[in-house]
LUMNU-789193 format. One line per 8 residues: number of its first residue (from 1); their letters; for each residue x, y, z of N, C-alpha, C. Coordinates in steps of 0.1 Angstrom, whole numbers, plus 5000, padded with zeros to 4 digits. Atoms other than C-alpha are relative to their C-alpha. Layout:
NUM) a) X Y Z X Y Z X Y Z  ...
This chain:
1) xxxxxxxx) 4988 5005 4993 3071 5734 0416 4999 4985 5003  5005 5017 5002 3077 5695 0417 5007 4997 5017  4999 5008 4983 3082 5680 0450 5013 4998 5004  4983 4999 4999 3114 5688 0470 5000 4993 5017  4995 5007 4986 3124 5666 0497 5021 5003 5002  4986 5005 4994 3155 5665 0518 5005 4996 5012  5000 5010 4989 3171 5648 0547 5017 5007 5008  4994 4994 4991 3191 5664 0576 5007 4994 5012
9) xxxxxxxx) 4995 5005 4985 3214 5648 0603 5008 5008 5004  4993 4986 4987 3229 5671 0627 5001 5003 5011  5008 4997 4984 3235 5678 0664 4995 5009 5001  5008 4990 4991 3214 5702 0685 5007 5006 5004  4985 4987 4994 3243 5730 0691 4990 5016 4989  4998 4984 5008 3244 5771 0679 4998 4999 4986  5002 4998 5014 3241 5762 0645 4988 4988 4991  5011 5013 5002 3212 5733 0643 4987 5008 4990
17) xxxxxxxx) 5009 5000 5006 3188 5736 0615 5004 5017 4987  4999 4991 5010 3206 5767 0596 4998 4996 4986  4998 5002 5012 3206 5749 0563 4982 4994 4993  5018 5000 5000 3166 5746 0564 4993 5009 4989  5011 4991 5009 3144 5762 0537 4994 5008 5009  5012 4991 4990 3123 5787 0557 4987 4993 4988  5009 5001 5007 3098 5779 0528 4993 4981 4999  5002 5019 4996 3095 5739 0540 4984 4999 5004
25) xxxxxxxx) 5013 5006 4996 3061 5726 0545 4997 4991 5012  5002 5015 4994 3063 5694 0563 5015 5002 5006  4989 5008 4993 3092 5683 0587 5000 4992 5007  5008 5008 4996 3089 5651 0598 5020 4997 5008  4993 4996 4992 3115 5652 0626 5004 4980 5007  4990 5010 4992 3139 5619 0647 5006 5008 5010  4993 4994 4982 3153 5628 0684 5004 4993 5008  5002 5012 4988 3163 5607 0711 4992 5010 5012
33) xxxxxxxx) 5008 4994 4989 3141 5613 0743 5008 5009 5008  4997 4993 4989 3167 5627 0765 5004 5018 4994  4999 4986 5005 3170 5662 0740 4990 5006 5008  5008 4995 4992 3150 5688 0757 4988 5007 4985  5010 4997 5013 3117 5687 0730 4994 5013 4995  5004 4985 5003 3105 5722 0735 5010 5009 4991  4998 4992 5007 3135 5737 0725 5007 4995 4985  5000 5006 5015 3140 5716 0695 4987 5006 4990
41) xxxxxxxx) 5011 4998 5001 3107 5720 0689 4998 5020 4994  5000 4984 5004 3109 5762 0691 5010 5001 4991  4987 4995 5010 3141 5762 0670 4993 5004 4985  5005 5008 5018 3126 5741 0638 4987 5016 5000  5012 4985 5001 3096 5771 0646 5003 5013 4994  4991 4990 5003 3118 5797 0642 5004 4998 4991  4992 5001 5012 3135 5785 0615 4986 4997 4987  5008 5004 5007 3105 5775 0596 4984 5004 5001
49) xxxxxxxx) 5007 4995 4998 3076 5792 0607 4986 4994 4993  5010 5002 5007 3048 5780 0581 5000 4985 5001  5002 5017 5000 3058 5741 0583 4991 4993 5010  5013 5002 4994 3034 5720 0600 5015 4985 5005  4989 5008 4990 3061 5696 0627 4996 4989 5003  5005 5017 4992 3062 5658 0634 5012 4997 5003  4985 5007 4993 3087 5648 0658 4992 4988 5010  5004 5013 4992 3090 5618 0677 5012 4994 5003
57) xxxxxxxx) 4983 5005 4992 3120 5600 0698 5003 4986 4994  4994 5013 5005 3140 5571 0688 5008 4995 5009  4994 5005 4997 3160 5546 0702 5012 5002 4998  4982 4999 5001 3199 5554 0706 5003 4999 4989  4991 4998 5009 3204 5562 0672 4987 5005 4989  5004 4997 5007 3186 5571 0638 5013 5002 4981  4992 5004 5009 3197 5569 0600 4994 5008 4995  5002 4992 5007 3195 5592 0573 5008 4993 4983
65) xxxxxxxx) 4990 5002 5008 3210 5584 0535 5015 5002 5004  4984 4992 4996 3239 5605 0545 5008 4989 5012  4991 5007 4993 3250 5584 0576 4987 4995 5009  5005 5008 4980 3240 5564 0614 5003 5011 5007  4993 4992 4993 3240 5590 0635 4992 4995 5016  5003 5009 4985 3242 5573 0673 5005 5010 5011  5000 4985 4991 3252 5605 0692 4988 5004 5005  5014 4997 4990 3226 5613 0720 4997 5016 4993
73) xxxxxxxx) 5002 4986 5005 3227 5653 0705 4997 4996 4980  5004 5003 5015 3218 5635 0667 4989 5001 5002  5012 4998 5001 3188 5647 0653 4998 4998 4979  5004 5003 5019 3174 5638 0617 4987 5005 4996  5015 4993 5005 3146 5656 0597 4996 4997 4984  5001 5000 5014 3135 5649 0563 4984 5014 4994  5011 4986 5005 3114 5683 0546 4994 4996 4992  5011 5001 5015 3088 5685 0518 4997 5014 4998
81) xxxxxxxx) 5011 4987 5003 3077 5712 0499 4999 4996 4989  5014 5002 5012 3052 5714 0472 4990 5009 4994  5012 4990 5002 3029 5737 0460 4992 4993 4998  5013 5011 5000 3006 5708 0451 4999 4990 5004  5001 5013 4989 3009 5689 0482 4998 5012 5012  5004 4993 4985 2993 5696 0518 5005 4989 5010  4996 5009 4989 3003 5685 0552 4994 5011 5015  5006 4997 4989 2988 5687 0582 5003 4994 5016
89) xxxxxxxx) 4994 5012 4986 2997 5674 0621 4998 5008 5006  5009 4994 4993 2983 5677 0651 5004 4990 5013  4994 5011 4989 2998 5661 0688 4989 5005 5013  5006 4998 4989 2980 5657 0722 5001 4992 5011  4998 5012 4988 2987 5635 0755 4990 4993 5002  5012 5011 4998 2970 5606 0757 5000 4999 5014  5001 5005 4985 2958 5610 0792 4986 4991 5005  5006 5007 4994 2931 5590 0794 4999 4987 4989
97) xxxxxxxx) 4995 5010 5013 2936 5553 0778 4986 4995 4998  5015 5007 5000 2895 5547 0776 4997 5010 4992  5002 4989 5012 2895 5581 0749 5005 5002 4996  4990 5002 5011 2919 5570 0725 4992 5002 4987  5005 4995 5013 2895 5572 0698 4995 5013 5000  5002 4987 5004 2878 5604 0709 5014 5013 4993  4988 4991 5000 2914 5622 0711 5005 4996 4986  4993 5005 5011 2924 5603 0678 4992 5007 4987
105) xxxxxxxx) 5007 4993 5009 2893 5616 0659 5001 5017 5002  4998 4984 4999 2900 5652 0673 5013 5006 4999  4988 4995 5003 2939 5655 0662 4996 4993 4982  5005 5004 5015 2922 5638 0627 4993 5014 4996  5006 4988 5004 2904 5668 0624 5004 5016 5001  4995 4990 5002 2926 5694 0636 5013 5001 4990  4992 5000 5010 2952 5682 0615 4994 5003 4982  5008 4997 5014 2927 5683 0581 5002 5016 4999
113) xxxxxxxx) 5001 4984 5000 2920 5720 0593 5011 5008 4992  4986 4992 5003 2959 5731 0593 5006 4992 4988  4994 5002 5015 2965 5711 0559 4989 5008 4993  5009 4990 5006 2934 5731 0547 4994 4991 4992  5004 5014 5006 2917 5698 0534 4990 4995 5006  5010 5006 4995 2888 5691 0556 4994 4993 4991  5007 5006 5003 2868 5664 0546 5010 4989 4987  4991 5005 5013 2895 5652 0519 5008 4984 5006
121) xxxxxxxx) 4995 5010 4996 2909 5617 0523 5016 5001 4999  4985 5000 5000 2946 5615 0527 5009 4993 4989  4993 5015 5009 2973 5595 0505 5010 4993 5013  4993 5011 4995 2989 5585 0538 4995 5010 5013  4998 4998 4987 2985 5589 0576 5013 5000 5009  4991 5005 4993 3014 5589 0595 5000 5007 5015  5001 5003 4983 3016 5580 0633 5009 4998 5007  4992 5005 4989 3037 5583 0664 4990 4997 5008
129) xxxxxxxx) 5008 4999 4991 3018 5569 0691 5007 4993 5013  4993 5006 4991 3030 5560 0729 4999 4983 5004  5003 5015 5003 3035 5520 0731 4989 4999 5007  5008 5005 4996 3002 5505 0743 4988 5001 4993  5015 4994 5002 2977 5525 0728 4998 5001 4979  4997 4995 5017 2988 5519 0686 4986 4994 4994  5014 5005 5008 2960 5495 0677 4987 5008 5003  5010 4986 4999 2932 5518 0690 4999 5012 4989
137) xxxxxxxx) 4996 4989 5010 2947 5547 0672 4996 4991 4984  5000 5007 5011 2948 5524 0643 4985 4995 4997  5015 5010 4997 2910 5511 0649 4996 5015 4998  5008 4990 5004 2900 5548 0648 4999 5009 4988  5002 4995 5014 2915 5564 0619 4997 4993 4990  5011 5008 5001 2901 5536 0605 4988 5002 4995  5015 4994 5000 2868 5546 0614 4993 5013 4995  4998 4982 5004 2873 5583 0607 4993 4997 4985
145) xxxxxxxx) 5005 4994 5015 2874 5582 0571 4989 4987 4991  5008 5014 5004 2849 5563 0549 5005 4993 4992  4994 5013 5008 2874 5548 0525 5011 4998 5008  4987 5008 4996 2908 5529 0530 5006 5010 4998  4991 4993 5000 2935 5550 0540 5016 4994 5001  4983 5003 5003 2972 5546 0538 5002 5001 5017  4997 4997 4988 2983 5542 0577 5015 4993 5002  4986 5007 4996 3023 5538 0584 5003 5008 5013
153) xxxxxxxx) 4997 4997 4988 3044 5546 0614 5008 4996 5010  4992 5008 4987 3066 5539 0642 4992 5003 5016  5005 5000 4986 3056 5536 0681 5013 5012 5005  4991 4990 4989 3078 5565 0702 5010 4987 5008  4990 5006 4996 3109 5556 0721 5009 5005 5006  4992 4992 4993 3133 5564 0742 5014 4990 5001  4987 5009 5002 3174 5551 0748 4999 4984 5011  4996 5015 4991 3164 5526 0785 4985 4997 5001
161) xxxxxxxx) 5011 5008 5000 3130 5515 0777 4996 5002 5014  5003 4996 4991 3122 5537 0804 4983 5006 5005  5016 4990 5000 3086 5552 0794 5003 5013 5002  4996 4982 5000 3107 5586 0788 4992 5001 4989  5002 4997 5012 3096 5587 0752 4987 5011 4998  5008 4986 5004 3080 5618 0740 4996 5005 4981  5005 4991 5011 3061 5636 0706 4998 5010 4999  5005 4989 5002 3055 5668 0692 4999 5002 4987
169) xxxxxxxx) 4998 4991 5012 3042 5693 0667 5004 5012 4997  4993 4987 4997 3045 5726 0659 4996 5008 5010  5001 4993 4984 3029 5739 0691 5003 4998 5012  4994 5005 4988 3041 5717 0717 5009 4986 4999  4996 5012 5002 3054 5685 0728 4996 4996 5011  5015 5010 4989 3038 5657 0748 5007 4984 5000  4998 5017 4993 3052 5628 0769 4988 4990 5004  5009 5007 5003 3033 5599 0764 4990 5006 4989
177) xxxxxxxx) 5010 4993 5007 3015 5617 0736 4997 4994 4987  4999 5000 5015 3005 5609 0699 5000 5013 4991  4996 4991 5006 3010 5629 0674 4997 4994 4986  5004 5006 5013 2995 5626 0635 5002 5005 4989  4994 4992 5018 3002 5640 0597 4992 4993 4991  5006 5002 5015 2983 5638 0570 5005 5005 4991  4988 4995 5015 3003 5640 0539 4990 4998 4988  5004 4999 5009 2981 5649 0508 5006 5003 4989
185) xxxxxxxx) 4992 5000 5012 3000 5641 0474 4996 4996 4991  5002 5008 5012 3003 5634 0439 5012 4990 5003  4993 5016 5002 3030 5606 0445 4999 4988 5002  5001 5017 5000 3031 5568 0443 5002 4997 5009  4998 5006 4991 3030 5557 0475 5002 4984 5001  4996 5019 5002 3047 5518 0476 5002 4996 5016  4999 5006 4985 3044 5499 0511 5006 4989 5005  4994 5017 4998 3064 5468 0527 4999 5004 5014
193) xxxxxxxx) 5001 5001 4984 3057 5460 0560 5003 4985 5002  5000 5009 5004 3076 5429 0567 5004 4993 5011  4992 5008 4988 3087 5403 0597 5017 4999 5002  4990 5004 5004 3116 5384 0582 5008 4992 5006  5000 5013 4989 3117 5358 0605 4997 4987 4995  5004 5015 5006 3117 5320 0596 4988 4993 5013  5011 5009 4990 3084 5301 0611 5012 4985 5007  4994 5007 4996 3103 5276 0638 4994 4985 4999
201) xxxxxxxx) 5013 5008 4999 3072 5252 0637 4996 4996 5009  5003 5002 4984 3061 5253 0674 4987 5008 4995  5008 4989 5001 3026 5267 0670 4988 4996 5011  5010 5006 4990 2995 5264 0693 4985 5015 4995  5012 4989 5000 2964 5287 0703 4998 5008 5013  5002 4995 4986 2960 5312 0729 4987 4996 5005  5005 5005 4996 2935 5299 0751 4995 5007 5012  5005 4992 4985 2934 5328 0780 5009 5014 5000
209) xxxxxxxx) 4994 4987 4999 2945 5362 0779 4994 5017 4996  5013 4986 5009 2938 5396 0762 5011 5011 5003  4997 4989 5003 2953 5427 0754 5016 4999 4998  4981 5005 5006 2991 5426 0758 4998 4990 5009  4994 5005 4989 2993 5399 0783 4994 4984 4990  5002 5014 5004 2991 5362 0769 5003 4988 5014  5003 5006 4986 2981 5337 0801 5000 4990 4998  4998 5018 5002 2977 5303 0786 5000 4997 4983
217) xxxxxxxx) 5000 5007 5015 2983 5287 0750 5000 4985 5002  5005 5011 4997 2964 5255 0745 4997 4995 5013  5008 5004 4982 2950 5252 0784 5013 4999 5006  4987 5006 4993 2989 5255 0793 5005 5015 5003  4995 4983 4996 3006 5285 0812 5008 5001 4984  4992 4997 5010 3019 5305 0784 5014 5001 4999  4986 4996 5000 3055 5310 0800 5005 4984 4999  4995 5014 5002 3059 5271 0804 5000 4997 4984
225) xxxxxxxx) 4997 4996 5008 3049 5271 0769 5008 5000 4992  4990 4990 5008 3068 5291 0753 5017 4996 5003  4988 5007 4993 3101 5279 0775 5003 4987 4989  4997 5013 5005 3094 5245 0759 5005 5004 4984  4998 4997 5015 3092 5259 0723 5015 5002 5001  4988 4993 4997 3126 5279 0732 5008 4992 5005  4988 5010 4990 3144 5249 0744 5008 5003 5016  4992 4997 4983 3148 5260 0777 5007 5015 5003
233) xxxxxxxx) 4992 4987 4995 3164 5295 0773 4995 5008 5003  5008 4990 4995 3141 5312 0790 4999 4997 5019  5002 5003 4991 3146 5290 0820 5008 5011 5009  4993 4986 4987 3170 5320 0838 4991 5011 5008  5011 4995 5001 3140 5339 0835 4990 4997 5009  5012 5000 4994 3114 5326 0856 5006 4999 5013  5012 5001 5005 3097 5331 0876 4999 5015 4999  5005 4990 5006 3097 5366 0870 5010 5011 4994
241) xxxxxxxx) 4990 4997 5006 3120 5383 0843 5000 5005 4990  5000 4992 5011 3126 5406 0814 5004 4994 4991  4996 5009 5007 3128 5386 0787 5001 5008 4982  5001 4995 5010 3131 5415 0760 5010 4996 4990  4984 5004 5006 3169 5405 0746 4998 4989 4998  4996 5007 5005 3167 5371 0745 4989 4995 4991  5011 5004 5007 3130 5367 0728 5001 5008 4991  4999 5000 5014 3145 5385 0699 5001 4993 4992
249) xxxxxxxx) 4994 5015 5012 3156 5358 0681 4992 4990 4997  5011 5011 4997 3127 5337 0690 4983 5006 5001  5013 4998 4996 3097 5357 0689 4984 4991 4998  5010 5008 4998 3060 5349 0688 4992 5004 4991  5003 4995 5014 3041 5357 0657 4983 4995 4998  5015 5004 5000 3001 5358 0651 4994 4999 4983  5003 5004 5011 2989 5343 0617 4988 5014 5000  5011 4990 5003 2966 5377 0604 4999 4995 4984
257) xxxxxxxx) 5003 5001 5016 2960 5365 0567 5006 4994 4989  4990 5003 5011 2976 5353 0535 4996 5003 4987  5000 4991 5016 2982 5359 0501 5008 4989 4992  4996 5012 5003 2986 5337 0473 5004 4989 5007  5000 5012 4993 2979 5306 0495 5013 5002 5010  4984 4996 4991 3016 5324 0518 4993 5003 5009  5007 4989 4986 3002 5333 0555 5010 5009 4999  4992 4989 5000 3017 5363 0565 4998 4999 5019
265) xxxxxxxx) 5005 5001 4986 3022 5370 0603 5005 5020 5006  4999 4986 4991 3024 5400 0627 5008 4995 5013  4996 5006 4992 3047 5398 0652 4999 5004 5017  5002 4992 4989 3044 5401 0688 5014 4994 5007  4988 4998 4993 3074 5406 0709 4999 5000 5017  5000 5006 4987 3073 5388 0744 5011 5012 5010  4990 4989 4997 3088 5413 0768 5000 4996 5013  4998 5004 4987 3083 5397 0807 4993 4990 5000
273) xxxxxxxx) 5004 5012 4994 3076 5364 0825 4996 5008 5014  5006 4995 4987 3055 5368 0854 4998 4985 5007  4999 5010 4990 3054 5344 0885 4986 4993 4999  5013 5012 5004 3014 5332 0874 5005 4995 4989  4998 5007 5014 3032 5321 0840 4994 5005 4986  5007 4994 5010 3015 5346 0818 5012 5010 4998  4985 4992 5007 3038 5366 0796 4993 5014 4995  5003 4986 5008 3037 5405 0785 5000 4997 4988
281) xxxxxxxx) 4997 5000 5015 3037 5411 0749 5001 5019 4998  5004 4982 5002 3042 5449 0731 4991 5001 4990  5010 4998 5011 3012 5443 0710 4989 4991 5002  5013 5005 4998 2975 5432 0714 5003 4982 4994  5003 5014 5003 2966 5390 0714 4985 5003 5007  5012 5004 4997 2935 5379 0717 4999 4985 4998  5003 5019 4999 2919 5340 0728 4996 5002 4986  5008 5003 5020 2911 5323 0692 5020 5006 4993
289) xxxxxxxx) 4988 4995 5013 2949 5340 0680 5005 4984 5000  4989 5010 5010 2968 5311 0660 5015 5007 5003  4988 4995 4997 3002 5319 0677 5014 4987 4995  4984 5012 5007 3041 5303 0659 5011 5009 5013  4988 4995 4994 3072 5308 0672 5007 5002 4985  4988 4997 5010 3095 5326 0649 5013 4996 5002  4982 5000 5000 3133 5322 0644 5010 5009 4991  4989 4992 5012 3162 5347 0634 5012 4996 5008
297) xxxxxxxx) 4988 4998 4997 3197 5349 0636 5007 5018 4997  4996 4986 5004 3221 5384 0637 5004 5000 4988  4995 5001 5013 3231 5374 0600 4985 5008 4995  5012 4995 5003 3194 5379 0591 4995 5009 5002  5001 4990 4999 3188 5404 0609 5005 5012 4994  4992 4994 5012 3215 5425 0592 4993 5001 4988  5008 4998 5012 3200 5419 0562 4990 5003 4997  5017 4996 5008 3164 5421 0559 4999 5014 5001
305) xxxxxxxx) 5002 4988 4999 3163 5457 0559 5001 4999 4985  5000 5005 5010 3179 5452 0527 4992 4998 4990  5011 5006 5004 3157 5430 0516 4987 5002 4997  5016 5000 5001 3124 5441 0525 5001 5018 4989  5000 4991 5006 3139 5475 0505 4999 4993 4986  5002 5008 5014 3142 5452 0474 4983 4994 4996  5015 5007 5002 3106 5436 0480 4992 5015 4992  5006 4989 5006 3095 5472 0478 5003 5009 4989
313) xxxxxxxx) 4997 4992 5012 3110 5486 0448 4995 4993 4989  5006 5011 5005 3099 5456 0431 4983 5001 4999  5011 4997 5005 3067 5461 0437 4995 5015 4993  4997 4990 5006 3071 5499 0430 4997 5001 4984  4997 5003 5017 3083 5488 0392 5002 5016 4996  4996 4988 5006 3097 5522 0389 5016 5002 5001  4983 5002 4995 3134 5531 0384 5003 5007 5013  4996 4989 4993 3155 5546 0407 5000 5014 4996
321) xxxxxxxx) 5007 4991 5003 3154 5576 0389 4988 5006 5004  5010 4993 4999 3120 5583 0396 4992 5000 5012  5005 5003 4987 3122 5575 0434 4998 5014 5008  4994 4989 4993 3120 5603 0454 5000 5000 5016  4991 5002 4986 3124 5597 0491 4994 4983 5005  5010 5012 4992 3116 5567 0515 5001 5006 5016  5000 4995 4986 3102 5569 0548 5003 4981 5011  4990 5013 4996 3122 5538 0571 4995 5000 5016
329) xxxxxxxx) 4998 5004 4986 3109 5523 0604 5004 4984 5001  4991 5013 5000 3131 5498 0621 5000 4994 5016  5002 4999 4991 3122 5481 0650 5011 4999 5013  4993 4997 4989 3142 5492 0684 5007 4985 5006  4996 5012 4994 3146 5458 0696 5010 4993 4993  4986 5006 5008 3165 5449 0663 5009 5002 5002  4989 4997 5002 3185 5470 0664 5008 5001 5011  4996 5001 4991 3195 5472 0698 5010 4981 5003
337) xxxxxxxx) 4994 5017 5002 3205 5429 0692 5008 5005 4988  4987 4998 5012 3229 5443 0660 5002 5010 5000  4994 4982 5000 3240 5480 0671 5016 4998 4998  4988 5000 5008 3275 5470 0663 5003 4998 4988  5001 5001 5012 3263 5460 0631 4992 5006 4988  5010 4991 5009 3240 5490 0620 5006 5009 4987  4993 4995 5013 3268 5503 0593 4996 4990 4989  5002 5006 5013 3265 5471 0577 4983 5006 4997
345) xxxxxxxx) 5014 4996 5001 3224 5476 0579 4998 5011 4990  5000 4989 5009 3227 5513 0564 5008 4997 4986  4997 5001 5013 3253 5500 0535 4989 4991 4993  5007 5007 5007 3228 5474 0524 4988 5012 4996  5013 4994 5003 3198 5498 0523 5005 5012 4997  4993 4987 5004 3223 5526 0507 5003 4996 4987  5001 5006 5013 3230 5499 0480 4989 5002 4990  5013 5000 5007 3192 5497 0471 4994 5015 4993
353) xxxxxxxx) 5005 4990 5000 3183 5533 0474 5014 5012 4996  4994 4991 5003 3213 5549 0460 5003 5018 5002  5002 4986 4997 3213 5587 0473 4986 5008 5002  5014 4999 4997 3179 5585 0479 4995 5007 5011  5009 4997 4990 3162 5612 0504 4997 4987 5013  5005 5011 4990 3159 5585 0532 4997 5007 5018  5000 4998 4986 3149 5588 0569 4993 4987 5008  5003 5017 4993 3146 5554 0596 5006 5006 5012
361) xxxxxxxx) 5004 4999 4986 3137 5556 0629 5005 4988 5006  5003 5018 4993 3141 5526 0656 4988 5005 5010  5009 4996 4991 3109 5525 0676 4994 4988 5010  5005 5011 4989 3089 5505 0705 4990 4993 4992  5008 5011 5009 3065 5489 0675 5001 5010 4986  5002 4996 5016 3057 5493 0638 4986 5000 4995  5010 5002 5006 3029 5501 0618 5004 4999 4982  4996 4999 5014 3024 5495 0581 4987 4989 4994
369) xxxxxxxx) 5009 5005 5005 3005 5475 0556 5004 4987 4996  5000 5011 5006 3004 5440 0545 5002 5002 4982  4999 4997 5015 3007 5432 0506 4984 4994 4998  5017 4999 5003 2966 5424 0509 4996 5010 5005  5003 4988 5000 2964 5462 0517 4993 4996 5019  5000 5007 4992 2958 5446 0555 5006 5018 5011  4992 4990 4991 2970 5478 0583 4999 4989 5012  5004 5008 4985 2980 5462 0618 5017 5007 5004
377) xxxxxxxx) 4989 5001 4983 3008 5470 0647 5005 4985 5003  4985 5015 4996 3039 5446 0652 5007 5007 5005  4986 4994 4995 3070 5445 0668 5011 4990 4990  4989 5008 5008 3101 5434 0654 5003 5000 4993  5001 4998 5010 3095 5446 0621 5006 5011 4995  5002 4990 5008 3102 5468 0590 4989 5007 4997  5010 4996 5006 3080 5491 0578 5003 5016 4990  4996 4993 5006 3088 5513 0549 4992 5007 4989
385) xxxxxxxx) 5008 4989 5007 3071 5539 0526 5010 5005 4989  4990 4997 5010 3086 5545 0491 4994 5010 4990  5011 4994 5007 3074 5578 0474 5013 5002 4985  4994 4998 5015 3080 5578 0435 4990 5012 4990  5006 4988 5007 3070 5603 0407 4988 4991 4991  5010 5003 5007 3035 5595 0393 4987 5003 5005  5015 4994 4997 2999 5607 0394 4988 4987 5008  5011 5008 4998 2982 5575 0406 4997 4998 5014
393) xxxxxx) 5004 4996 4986 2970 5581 0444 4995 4981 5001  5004 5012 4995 2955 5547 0443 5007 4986 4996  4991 5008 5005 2984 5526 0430 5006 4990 5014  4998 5012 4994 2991 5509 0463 4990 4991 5006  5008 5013 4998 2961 5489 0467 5003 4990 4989  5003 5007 5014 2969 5475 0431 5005 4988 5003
């Protein structure tokens, strides 16, 4: 049997998930936080009994080919079945943030078990993890396996950036939790993980900080800073203020590598001013980072979704024809700065992918891969997974 994907949007009422294969494998599940996850969770069980479950919450809305569905009772699922593909997932509450790798290597291994694959390397990892704790997770499966693995993903999420955001599998669900899938396939896995941001040309060096919190760039408070780069529109803001909305447009971006002589960056996403002048971020800096200031507009924004679907088909070099689904993370913060404008968003990336199996999340960060095969955690970003029909497992390093 050749590989059957499909993609589900629908409220959570008396008739939720009837149109389900019982014989589904994999369901890789979208929710907003305030659904009650257990009995989501017990339904898809019931209805499917043998599938192996990855859910995870979104931000006030979620996309499917079919439509936007921005109704708090919208739920979106995309299935797999296969007889010559395994899947495996495995969730647990990160309760202690100092045994993120032990807990990371012990849902790596319960998930192997329940794809029935021990020891086997994956063709892709996929990760919800609760914001704080992505790079860790990312640092450990990593470590886990001894070659390079495929690692994509979105961060969890909820509608008021409240720290509701919740995961599950098929035996529970878990606030503040991760939750993991190992998808073993014969298809062509294609990757874009992309900014899409113009460099502003403000750039400096962090100089004092660490983990999410950035404290000085070039021996200078980081919020003064950063103010200056921003022309001032941050001054409402201090000295101590949420600066998640207006530092979309203007984020902060860490030079990680380049390709054909192009840097590429990762972006970090400034999220509070604090009264010592040191700024949050939703993603690891470290002294020694090479920090820019980015620049978008809501024109741009709109589009690169688009866009970064065209980069990836392109690299692909396969028709449409021979695509068979994509997996779509879109960062929460975008879309929350152009939620009046997420129809246009879905027609551009309905253009590209024509009736294509699709599923896109909005989440609190992104994971995904660089085009020098590079894994890292951003905010702000696309991150998209394109599976096509062909035998070559190792076709996305090429």
């Amino acid at each position: 049997m050749a590989l059957q994907i499909q993609t589900y949007l629908s409220r959570f009422d008396g008739s939720f998930g009837a149109e389900l294969s019982t014989a589904s494998q994999f369901l890789l599940v979208g929710v907003r936080s305030s659904q009650n996850g257990n009995a989501v969770r017990k339904r898809l069980k019931n209805l499917c009994p043998a599938a192996q479950i990855h859910i995870s919450t979104t931000c006030q809305g979620i996309m499917t080919e079919k439509a936007v569905g921005l109704h708090e009772d919208d739920i979106a699922m995309m299935t797999f079945e296969d007889v010559g593909s395994a899947f495996g997932t495995a969730g647990a509450r990160l309760e202690d943030p100092h045994a993120i790798k032990q807990s990371t290597n012990l849902l790596l291994q319960r998930a192997e078990l329940r794809a029935e694959r021990a020891g086997e390397l994956p063709a892709m990892v996929w990760m919800s993890a609760p914001p704080g704790s992505e790079e860790k997770v990312i640092k450990a499966i990593q470590e886990y396996y001894i070659g390079p693995v495929l690692i994509s993903g979105g961060s969890a999420a909820d509608d008021h950036i409240n720290g509701s955001w919740w995961v599950g599998d098929q035996e529970e669900t878990y606030p503040q939790g991760l939750v993991i899938s190992l998808l073993y396939t014969q298809a062509k896995l294609t990757t874009r993980f992309s900014a899409g941001y113009q460099i502003a040309g403000c750039r400096g060096t962090i100089t004092a900080g660490g983990s999410r919190e950035i404290i000085a760039i070039d021996n200078r408070k980081a919020a003064e800073v950063y103010n200056e780069w921003c022309k001032g529109s941050l001054s409402p803001y201090f000295p101590d203020g949420n600066i998640l909305k207006v530092s979309t447009y203007q984020p902060l971006a860490i030079q990680c590598g380049q390709l054909a002589m192009t840097p590429y960056h990762r972006i970090v996403h400034p999220s509070q001013i604090h009264p010592s002048g040191s700024i949050s971020t939703f993603a690891d800096i470290a002294i020694g980072d090479n920090i820019v200031l980015l620049q978008g507009d809501e024109d741009s924004l709109v589009s690169r979704a688009q866009r970064v679907v065209q980069c990836a088909l392109l690299e692909a070099d396969v028709s449409t024809e021979d695509i068979i689904c994509a997996q779509m993370i879109f960062c929460a913060g975008c879309f929350l700065a152009i939620k009046d404008r997420i129809q246009e968003v879905w027609e551009g990336i309905a253009s590209e992918l024509p009736n294509v199996p699709m599923l896109c999340q909005f989440t609190f960060g992104e994971q995904g891969v660089f085009p020098d095969g590079k894994i890292a955690h951003g905010n702000l970003m696309i991150s998209i997974v394109i599976w096509s029909q062909t035998k070559d497992l190792d076709s996305w390093f090429d």
